[in-house]
N, C-alpha and C positions, 0 to 999 in steps of 0.2 A: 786841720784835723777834721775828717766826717766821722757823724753819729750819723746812728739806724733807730728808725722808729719801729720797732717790729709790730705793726698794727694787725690788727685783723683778719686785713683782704690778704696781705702778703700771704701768711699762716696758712690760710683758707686755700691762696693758690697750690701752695706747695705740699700742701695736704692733696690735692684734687690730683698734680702731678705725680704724688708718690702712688696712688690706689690706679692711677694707669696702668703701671706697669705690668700687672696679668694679663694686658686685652692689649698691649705693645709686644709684649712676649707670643701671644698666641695668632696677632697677625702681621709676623714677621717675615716676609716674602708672600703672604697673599695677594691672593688677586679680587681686586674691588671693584665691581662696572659699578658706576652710577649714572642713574637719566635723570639729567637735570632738565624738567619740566621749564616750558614755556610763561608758563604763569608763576613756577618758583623762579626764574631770573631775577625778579624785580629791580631796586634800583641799582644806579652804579657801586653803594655801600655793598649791597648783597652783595652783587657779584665779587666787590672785591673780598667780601669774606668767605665769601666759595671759594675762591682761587686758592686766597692762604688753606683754608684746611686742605684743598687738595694736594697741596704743598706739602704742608706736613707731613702729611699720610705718605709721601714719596721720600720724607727726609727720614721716617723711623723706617723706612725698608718697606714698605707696602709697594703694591703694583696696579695705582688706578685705573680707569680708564673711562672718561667720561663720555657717555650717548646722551645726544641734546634735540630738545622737540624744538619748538618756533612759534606752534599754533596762533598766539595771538598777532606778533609781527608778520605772520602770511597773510592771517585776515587783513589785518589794515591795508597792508599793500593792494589785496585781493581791491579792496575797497574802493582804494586810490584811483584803482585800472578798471575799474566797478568790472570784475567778475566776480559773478554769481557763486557760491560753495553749495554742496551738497553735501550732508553727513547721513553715513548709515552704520546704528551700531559702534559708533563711536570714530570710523574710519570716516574721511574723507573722499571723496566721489572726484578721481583727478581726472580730467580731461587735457587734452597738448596744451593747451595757454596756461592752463592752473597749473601744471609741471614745469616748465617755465619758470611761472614766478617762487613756488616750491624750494628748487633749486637753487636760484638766485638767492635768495632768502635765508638759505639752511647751509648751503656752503659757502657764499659769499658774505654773509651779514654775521647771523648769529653764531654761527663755528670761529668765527676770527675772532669775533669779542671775547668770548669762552679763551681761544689760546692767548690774544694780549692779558687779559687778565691776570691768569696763570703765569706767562713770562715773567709781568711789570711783578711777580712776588719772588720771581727767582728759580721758580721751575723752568722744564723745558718741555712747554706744549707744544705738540703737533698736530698740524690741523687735519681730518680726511673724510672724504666723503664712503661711503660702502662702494664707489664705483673706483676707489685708487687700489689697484694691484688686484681688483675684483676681492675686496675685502668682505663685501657683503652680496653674494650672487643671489638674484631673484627668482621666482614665477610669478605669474598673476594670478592675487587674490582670487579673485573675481572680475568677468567681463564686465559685470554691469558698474563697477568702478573704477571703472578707467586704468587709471597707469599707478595701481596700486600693487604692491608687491610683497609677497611671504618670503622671508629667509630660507634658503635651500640650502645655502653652502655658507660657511664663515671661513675666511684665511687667518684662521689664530696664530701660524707661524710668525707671518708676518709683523702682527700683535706681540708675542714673545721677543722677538728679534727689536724690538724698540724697546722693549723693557732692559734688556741684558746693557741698552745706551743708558737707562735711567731717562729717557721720553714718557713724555705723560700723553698718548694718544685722546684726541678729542676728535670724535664720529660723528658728520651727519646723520640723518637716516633718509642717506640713497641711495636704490640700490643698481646694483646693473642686471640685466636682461640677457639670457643667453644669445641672444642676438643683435645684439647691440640697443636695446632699451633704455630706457633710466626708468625708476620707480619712484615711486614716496611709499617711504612704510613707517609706518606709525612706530612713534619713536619708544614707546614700552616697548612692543612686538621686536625689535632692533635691539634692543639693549639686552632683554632676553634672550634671543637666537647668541649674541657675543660670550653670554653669561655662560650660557650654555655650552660654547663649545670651548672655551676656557677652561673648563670646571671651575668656576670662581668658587672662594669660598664667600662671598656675598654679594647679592645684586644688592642694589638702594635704588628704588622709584622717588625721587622728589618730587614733591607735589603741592600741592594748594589746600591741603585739607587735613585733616589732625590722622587721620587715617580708614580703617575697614569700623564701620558703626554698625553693631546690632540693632534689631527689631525696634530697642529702644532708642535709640542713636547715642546708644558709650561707645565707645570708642575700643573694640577690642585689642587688646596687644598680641598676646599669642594664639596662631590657629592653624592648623595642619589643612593639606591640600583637602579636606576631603569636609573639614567644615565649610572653606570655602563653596563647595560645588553644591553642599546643602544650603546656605546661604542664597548662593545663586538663584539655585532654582524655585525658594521662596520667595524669589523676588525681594529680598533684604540686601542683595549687591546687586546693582541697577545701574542704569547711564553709563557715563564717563568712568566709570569704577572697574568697569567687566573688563577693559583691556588689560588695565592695570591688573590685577585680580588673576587672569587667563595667564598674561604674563608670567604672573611668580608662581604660578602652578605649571607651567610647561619649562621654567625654571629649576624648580627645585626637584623636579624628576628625572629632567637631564642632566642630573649631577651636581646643581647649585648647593650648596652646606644650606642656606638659608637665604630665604627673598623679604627684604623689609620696604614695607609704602611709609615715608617717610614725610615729616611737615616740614616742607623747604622752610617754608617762613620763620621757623623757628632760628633763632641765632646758633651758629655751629652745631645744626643738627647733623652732619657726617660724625664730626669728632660724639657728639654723645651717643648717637646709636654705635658706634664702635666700641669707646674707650671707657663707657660709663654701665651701669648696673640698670637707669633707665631708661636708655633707649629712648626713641624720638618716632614713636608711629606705631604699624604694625605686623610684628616681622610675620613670616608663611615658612613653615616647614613639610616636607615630604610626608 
């Protein structure tokens, strides 16, 4: 014979599961990019809890699609090979050897880890770079930083057509060159160009920090594209923040419903900015 201890945590759970169901019902067949940041990967636990929630999110009928950066694993490599980086602006200065190891790194290293992970929980991750079926077509930023590249074109078909498998595409950010190039593009700037021509109804920037901080450094939650740009130009969104930042704003005018900068580090911050009333960072509206 079993007895049930009906304690607390159980109670709590199934409380937390029952108050989902509004935000299960209303992202049912959406489509979710998330950039899962270089410095959000951390350990092998993280990652395996990234995988399950992205999982999840594919078992209640959602339609992820995860764009992943690399930044610190390039550096170290960079390091190993001692070449030199330059950053301007937040972007990277590539020249032919930094593209190279770039590459190596972004579609051979970190994109596989991203799909085993995802697999080993029962999904079905696909690995691709922006340069498979010219998923992600380029130009150049700018000369003076090398082999860096702006989204021109996205093959969202392509994108759909692995949804309709129940595939959970996972994207480098490389792109190709109408002439046969390869790029690096900064992995926000990539996951918004995707967002963008998806129509998702959410992007998520994972990241490394609680989120967009005011003057005083709170942490704001909600802000329209247009406090953003005031922000900016008060120099109150500064550094590393302005891609991110530019991003959900060239996001959410191209059709995005909403762009949230989220605290990777937080335990199953995908499921609470989704599924929950408080959210995990700070979402950006049109």
């Amino acid at each position: 014979m079993k007895t049930r201890d009906m304690n607390r945590d159980w109670i709590a759970t199934a409380e937390t599961l029952s108050s989902a169901l509004p935000y299960l019902q209303r992202y049912d067949d959406a489509i979710v990019v998330i950039k899962l940041g270089g410095h959000a990967m951390g350990s092998d636990e993280g990652m395996e809890s990234f995988a399950r929630d992205v999982v999840l999110l594919r078992q209640v009928g959602v339609n992820p699609v995860v764009v992943h950066g690399g930044g610190p694993m390039i550096n170290s490599l960079l390091e190993r090979l001692q070449i030199k980086s330059e950053f301007v602006n937040g972007k990277r200065v590539t020249d032919k050897a930094t593209m190279d190891v770039v590459e190596m790194v972004l579609s051979g290293m970190v994109n596989k880890r991203i799909v085993q992970a995802i697999n080993a929980q029962g999904g079905k991750g696909i690995g691709l770079s922006g340069k498979d079926a010219n998923l992600i077509t380029c130009e150049v930023t700018d000369p003076a930083l090398g082999f860096v590249g702006t989204p021109s074109a996205v093959n969202d078909e392509m994108l759909r057509n692995l949804f309709e498998k129940e595939f959970i595409p996972v994207i480098a950010p490389i792109g190709a060159g109408t002439e046969g190039e390869t790029f690096n593009i900064n992995g926000d700037t990539a996951a918004g160009a995707v967002a963008a021509a998806l129509k998702a109804d959410r992007l998520l920037l994972l990241t490394d920090v609680a989120g967009v901080k005011n003057a005083e450094g709170v942490v704001v939650t909600e802000l329209t594209a247009a406090d953003v740009e005031a922000m900016t130009d008060a120099g109150v969104i500064a550094g590393g923040m302005i891609p991110k930042t530019e991003t959900a704003v060239h996001a959410v005018r191209g059709g995005v419903r909403a762009c949230t900068i989220v605290d990777g580090r937080v335990p199953n911050a995908v499921l609470l900015e989704l599924f929950t009333d408080h959210g995990a960072g700070s979402m950006i509206r049109g």
